[in-house]
PDB file of N, CA, C and O in Angstrom:
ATOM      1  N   UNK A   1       0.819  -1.197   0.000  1.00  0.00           N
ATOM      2  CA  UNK A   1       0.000   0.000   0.000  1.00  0.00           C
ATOM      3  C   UNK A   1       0.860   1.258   0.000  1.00  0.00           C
ATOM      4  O   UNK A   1       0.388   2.313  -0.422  1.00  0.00           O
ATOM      5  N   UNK A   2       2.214   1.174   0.498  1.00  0.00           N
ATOM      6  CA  UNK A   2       3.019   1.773   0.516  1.00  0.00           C
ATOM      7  C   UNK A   2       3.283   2.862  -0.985  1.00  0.00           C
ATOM      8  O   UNK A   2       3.224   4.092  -0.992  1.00  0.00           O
ATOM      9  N   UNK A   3       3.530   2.101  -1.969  1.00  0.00           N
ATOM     10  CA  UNK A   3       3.677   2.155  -3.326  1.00  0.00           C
ATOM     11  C   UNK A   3       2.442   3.277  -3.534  1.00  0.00           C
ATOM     12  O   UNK A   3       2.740   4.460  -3.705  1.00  0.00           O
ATOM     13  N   UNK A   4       1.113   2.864  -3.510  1.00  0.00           N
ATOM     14  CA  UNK A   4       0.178   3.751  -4.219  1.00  0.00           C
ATOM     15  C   UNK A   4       0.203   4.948  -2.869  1.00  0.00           C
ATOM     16  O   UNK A   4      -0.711   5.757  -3.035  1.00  0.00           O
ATOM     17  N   UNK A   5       0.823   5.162  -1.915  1.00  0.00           N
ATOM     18  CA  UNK A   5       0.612   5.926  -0.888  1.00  0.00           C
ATOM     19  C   UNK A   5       1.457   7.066  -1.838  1.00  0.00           C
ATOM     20  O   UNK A   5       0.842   8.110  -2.057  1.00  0.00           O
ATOM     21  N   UNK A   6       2.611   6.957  -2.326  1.00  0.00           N
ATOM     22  CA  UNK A   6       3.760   7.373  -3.086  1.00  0.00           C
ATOM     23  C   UNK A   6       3.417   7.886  -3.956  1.00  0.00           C
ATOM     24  O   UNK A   6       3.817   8.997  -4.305  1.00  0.00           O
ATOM     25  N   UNK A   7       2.221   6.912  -4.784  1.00  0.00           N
ATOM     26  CA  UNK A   7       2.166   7.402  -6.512  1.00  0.00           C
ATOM     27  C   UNK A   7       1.241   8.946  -6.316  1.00  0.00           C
ATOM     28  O   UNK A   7       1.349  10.043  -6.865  1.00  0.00           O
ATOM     29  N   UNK A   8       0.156   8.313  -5.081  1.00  0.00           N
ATOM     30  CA  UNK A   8      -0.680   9.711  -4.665  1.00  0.00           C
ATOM     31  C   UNK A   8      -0.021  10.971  -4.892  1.00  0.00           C
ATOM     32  O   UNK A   8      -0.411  11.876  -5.629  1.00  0.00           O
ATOM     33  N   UNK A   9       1.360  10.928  -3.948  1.00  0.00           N
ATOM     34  CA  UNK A   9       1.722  11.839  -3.103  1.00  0.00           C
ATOM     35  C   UNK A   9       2.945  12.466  -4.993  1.00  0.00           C
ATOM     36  O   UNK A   9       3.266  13.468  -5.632  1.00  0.00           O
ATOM     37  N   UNK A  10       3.047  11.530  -4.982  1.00  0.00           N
ATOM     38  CA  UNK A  10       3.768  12.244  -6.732  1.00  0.00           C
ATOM     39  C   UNK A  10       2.627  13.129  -7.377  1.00  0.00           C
ATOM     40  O   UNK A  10       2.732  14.350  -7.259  1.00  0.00           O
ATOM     41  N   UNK A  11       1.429  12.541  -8.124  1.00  0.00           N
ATOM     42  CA  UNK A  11       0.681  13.253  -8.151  1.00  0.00           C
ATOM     43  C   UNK A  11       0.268  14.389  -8.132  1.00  0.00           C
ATOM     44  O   UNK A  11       0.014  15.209  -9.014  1.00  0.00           O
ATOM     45  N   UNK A  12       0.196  14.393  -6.678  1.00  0.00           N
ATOM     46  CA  UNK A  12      -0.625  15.759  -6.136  1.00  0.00           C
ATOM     47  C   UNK A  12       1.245  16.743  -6.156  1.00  0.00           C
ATOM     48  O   UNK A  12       1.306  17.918  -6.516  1.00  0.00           O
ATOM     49  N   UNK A  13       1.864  16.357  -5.939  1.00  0.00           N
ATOM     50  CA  UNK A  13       3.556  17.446  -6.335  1.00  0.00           C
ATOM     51  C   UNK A  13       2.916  17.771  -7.825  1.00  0.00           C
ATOM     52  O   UNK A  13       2.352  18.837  -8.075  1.00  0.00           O
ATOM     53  N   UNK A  14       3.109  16.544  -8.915  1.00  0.00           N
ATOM     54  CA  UNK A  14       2.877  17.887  -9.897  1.00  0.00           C
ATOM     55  C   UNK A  14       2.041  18.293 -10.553  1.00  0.00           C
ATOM     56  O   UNK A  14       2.208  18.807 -11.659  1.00  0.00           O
ATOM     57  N   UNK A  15       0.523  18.060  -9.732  1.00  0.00           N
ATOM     58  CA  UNK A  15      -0.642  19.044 -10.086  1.00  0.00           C
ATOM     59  C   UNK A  15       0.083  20.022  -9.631  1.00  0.00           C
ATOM     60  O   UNK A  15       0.307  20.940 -10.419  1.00  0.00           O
ATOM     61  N   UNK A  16       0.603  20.099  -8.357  1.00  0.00           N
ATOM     62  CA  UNK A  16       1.230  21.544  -7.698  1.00  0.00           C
ATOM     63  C   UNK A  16       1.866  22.262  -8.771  1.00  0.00           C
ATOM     64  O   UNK A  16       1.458  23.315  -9.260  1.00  0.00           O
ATOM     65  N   UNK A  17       2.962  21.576  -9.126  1.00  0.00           N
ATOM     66  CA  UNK A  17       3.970  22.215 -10.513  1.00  0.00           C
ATOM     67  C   UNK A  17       3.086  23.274 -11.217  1.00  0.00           C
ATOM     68  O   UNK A  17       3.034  24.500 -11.112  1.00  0.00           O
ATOM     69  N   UNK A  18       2.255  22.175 -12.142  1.00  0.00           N
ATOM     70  CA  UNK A  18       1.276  22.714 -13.206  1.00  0.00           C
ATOM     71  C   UNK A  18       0.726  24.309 -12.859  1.00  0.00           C
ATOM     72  O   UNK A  18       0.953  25.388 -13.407  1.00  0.00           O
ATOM     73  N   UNK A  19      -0.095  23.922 -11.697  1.00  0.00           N
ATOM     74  CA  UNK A  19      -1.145  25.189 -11.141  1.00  0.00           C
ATOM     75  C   UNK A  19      -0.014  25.776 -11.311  1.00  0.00           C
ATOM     76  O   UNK A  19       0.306  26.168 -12.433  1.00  0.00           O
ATOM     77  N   UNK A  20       0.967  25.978  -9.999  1.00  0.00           N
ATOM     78  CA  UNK A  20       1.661  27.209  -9.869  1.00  0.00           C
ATOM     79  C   UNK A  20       2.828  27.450 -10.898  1.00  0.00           C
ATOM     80  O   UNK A  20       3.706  28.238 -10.548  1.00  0.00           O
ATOM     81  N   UNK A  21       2.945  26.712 -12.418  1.00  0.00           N
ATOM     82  CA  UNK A  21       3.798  27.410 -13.361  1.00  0.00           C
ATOM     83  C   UNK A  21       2.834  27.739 -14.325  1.00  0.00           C
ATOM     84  O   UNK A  21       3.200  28.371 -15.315  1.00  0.00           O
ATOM     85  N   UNK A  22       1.368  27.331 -14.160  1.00  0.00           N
ATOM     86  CA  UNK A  22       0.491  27.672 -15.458  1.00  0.00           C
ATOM     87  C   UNK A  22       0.543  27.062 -16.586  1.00  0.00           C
ATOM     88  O   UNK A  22       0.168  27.447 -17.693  1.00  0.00           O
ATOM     89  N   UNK A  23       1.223  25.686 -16.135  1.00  0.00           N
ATOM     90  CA  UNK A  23       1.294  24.526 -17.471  1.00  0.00           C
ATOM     91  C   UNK A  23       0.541  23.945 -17.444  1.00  0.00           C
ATOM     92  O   UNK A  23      -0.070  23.419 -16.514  1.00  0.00           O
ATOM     93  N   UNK A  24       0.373  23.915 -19.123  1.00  0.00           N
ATOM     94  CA  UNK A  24      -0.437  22.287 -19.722  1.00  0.00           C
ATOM     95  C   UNK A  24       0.093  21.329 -19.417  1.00  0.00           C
ATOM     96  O   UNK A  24      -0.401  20.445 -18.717  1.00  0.00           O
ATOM     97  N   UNK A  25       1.252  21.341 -19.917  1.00  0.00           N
ATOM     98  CA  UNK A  25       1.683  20.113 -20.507  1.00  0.00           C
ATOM     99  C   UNK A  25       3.386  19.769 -20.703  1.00  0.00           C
ATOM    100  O   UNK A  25       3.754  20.591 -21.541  1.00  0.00           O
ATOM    101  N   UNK A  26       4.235  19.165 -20.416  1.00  0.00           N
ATOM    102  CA  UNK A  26       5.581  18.493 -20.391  1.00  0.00           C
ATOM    103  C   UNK A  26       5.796  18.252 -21.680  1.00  0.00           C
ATOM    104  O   UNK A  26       5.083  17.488 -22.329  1.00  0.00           O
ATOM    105  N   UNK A  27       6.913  18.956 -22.216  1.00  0.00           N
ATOM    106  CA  UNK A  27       7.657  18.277 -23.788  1.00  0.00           C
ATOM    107  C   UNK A  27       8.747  17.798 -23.295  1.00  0.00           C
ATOM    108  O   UNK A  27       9.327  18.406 -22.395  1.00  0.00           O
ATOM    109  N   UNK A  28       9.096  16.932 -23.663  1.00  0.00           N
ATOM    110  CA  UNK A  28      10.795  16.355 -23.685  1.00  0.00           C
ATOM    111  C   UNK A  28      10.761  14.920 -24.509  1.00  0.00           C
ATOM    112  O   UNK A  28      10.025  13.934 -24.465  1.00  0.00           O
ATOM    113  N   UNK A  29      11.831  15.263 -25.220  1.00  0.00           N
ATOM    114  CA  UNK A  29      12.174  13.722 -25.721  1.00  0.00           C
ATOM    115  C   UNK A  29      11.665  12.586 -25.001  1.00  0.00           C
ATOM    116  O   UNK A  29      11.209  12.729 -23.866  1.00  0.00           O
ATOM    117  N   UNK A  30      11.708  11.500 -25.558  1.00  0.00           N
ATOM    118  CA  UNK A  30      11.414   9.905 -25.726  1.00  0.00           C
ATOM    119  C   UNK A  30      12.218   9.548 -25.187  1.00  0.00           C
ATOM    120  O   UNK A  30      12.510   9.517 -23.991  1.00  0.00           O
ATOM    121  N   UNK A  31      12.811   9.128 -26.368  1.00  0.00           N
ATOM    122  CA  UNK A  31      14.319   9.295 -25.937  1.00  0.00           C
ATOM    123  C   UNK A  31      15.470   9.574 -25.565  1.00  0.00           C
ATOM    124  O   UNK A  31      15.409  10.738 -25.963  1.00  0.00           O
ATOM    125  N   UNK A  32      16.675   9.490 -25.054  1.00  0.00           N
ATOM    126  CA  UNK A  32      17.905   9.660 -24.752  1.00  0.00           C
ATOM    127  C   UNK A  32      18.912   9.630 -25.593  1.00  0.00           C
ATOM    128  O   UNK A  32      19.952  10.220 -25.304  1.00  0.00           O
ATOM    129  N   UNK A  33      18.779   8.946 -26.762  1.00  0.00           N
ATOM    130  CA  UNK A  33      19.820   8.443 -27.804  1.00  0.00           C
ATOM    131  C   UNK A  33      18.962   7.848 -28.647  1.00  0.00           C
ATOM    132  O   UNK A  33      17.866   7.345 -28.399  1.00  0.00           O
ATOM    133  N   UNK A  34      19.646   7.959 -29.842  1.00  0.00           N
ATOM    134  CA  UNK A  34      19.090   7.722 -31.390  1.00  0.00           C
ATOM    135  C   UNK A  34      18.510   5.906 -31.043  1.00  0.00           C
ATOM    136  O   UNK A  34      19.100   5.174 -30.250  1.00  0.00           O
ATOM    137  N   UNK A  35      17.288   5.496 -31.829  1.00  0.00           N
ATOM    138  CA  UNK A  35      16.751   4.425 -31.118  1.00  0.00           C
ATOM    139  C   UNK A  35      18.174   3.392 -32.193  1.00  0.00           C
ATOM    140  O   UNK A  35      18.877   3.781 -33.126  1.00  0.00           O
ATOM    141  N   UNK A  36      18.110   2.280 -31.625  1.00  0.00           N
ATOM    142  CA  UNK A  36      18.820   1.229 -31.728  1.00  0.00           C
ATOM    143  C   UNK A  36      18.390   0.521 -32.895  1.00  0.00           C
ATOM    144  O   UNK A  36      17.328   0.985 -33.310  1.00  0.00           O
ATOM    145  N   UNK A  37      18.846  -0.476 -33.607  1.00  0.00           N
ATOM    146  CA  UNK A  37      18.931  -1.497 -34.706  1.00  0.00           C
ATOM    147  C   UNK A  37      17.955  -2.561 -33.826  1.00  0.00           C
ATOM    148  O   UNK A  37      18.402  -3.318 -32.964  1.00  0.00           O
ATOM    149  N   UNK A  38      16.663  -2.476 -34.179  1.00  0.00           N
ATOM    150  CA  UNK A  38      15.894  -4.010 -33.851  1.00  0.00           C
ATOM    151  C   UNK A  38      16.664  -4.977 -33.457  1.00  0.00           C
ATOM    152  O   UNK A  38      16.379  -5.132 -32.269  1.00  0.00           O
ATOM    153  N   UNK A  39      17.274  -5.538 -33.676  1.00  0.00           N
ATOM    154  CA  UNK A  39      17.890  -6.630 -33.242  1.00  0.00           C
ATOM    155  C   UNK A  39      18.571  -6.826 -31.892  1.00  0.00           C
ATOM    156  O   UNK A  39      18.850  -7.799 -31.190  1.00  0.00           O
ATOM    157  N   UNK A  40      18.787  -4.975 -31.785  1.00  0.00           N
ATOM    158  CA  UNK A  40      19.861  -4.881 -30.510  1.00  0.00           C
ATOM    159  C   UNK A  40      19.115  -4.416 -29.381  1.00  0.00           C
ATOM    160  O   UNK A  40      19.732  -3.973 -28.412  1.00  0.00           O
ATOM    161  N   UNK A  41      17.858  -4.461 -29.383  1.00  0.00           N
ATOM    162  CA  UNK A  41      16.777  -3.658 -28.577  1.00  0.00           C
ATOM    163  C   UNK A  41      16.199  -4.230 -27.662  1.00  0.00           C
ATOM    164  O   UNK A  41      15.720  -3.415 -26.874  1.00  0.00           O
ATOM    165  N   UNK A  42      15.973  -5.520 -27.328  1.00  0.00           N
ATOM    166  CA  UNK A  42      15.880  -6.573 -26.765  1.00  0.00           C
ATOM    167  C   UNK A  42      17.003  -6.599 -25.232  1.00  0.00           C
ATOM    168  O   UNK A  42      16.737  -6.994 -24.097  1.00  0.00           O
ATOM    169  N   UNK A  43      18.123  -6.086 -25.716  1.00  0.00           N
ATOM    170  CA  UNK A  43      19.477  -5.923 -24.902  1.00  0.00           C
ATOM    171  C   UNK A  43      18.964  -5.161 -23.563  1.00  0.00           C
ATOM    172  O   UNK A  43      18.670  -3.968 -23.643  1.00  0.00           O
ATOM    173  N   UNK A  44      18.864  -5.822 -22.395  1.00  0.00           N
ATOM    174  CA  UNK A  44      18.610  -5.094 -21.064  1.00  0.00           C
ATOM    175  C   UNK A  44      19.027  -3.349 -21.020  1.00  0.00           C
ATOM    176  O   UNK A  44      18.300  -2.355 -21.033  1.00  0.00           O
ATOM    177  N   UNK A  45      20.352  -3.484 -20.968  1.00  0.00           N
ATOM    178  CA  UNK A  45      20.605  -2.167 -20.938  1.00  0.00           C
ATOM    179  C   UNK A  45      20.292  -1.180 -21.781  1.00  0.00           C
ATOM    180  O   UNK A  45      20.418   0.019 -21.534  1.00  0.00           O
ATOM    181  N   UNK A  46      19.733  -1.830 -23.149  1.00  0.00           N
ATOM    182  CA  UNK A  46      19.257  -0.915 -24.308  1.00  0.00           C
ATOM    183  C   UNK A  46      18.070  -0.337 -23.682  1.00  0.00           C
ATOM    184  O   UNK A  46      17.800   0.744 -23.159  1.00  0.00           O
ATOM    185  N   UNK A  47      17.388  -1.545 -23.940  1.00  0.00           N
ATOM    186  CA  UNK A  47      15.583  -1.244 -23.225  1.00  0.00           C
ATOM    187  C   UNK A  47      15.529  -0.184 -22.179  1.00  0.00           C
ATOM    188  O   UNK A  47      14.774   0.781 -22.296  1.00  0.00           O
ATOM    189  N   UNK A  48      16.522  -0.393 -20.896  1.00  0.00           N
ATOM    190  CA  UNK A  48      16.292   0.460 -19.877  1.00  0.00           C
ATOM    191  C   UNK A  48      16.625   1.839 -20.177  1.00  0.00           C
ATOM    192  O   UNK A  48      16.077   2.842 -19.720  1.00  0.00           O
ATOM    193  N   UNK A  49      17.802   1.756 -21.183  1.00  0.00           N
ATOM    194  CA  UNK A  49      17.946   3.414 -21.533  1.00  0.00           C
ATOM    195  C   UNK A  49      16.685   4.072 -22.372  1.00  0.00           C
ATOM    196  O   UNK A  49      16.321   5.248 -22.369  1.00  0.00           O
ATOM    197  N   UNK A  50      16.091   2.867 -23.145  1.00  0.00           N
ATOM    198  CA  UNK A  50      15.209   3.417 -23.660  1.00  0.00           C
ATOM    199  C   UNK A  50      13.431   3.944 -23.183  1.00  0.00           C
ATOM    200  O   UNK A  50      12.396   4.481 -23.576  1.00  0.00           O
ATOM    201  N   UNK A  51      14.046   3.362 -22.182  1.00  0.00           N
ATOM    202  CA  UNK A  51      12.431   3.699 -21.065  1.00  0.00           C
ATOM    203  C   UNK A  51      12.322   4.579 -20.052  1.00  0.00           C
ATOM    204  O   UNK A  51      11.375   4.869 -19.322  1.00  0.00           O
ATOM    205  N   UNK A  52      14.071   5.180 -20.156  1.00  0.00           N
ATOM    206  CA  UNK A  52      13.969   5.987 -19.008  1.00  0.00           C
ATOM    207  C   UNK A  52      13.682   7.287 -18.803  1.00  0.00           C
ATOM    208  O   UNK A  52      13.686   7.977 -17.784  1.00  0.00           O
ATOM    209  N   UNK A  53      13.357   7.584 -20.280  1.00  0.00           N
ATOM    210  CA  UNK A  53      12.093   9.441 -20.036  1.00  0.00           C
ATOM    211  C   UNK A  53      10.843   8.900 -20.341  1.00  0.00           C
ATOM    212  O   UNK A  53      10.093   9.874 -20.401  1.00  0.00           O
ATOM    213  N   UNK A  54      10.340   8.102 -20.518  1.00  0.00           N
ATOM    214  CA  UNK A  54       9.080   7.629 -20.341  1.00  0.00           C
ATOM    215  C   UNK A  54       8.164   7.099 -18.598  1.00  0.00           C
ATOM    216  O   UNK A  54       7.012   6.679 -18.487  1.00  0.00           O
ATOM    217  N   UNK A  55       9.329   7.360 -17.332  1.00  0.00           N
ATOM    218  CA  UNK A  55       9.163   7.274 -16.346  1.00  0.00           C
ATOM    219  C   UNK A  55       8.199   8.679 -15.710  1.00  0.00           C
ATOM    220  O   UNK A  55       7.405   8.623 -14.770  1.00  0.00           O
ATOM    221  N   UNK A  56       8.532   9.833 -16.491  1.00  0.00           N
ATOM    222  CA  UNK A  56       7.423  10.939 -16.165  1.00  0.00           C
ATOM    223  C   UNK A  56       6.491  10.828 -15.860  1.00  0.00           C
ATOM    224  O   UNK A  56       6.052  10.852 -14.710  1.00  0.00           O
ATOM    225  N   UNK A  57       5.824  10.637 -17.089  1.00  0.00           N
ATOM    226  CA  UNK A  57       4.583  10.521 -17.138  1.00  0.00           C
ATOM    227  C   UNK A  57       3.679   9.198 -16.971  1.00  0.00           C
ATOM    228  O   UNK A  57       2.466   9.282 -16.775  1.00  0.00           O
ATOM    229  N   UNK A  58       4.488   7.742 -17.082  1.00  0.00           N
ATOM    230  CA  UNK A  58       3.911   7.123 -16.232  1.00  0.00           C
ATOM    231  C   UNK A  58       4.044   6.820 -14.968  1.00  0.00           C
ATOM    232  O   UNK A  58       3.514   5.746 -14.684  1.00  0.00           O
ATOM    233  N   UNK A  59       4.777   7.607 -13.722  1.00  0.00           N
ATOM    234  CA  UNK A  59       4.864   7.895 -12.344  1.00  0.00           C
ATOM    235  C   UNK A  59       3.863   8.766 -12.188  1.00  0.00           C
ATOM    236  O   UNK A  59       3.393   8.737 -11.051  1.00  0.00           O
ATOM    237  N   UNK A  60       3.221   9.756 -13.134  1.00  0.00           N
ATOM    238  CA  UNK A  60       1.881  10.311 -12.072  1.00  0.00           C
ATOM    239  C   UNK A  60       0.622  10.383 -13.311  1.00  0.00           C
ATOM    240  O   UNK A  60      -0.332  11.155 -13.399  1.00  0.00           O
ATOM    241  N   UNK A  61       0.993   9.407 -14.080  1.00  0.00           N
ATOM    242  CA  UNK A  61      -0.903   8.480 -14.789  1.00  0.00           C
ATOM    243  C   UNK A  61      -1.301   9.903 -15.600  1.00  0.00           C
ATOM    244  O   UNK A  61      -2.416  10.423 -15.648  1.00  0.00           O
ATOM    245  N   UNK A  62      -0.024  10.386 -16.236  1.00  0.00           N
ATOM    246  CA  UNK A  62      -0.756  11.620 -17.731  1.00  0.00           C
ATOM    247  C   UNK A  62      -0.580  10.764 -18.608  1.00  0.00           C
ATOM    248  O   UNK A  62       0.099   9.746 -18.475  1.00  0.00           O
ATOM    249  N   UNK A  63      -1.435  11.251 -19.997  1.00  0.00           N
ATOM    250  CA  UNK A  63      -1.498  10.697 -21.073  1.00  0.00           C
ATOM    251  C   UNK A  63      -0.179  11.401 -21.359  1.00  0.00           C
ATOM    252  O   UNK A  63       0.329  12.450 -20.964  1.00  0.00           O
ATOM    253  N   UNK A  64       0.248  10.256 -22.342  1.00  0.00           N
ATOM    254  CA  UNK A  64       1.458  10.764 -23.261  1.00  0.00           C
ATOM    255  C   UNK A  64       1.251  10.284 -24.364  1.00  0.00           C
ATOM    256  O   UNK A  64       0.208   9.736 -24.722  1.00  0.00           O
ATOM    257  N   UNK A  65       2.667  10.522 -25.281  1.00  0.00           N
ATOM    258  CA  UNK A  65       2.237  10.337 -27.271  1.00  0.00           C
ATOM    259  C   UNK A  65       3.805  10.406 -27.367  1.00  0.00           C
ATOM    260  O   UNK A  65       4.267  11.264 -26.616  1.00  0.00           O
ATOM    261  N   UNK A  66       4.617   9.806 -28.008  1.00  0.00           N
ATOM    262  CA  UNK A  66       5.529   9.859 -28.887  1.00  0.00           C
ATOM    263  C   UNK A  66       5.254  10.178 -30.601  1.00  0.00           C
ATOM    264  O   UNK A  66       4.559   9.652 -31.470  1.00  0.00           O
ATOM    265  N   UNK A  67       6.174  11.294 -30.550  1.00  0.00           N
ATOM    266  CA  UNK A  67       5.794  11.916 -32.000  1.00  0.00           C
ATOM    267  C   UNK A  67       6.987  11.860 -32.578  1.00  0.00           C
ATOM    268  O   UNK A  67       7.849  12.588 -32.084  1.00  0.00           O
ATOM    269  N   UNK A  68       7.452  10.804 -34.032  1.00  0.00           N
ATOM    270  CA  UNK A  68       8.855  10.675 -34.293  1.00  0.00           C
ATOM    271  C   UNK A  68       9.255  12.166 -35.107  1.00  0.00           C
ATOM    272  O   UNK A  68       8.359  12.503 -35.881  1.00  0.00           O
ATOM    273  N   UNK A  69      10.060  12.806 -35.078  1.00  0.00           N
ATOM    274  CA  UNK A  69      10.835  13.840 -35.517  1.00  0.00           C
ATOM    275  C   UNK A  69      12.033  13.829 -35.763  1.00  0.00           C
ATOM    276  O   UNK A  69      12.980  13.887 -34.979  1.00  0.00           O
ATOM    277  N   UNK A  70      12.012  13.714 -37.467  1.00  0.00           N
ATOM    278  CA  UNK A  70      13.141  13.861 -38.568  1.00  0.00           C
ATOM    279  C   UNK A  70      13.470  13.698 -39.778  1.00  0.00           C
ATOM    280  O   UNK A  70      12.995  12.898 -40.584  1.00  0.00           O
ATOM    281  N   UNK A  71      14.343  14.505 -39.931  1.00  0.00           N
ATOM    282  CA  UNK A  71      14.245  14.158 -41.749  1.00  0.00           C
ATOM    283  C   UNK A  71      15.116  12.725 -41.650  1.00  0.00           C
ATOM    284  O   UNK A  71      15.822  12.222 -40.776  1.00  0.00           O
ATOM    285  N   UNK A  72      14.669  12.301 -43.096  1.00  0.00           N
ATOM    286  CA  UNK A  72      14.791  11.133 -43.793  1.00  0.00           C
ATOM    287  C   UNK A  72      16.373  11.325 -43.640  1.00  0.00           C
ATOM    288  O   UNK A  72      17.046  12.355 -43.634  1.00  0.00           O
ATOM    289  N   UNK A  73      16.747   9.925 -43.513  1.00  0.00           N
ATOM    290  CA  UNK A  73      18.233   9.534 -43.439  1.00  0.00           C
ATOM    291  C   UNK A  73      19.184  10.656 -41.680  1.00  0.00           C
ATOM    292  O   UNK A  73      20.029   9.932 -41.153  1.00  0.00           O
ATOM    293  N   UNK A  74      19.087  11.741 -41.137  1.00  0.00           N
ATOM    294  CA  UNK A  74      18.758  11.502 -39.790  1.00  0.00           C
ATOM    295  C   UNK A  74      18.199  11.413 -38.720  1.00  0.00           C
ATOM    296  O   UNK A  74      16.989  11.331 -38.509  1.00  0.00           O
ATOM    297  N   UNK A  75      19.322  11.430 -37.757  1.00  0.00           N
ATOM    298  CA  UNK A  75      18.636  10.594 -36.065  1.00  0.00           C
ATOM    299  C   UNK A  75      17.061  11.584 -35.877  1.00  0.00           C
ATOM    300  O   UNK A  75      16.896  12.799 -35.986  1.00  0.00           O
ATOM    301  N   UNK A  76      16.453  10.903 -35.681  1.00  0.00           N
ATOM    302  CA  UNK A  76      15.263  12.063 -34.553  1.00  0.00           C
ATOM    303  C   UNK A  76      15.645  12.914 -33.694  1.00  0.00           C
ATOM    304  O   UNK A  76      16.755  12.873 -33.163  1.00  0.00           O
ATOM    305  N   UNK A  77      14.644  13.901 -33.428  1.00  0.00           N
ATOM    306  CA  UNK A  77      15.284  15.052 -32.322  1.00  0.00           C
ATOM    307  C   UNK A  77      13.887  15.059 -31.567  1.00  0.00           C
ATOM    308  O   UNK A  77      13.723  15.775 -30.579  1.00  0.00           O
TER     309      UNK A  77
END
């Protein structure tokens, strides 16, 4: 019970944020680094780098969207 006592208490911090900066809404990358070759993605340490700005917004239950951004032939930004 501990756990959802936590997720509450995250929560209600950044409704706080929001109100008192007058935000909608959080932009930031997906990602951390250009995504990986399928094959290599599977790789523990890949995966975890790759999940680790996606911890935002599922630590206090907002909708989110990944939107890929870039031209053809480079990395996303």
């Amino acid at each position: 019970m501990h756990g959802l006592k936590s997720i509450g208490q995250l929560c209600a911090y950044w409704d706080q944020i929001y109100s008192a900066l007058k935000m909608d809404a959080i932009l930031y990358p997906t990602l951390c680094c250009g995504a990986p070759r399928i094959e290599n993605a599977g790789q523990p340490d890949i995966f975890n780098k790759l999940i680790r700005n996606t911890d935002i917004a599922r630590s206090e239950g907002a909708p989110n969207v990944t939107v890929p951004v870039a031209d053809p032939g480079n990395l996303s930004v």
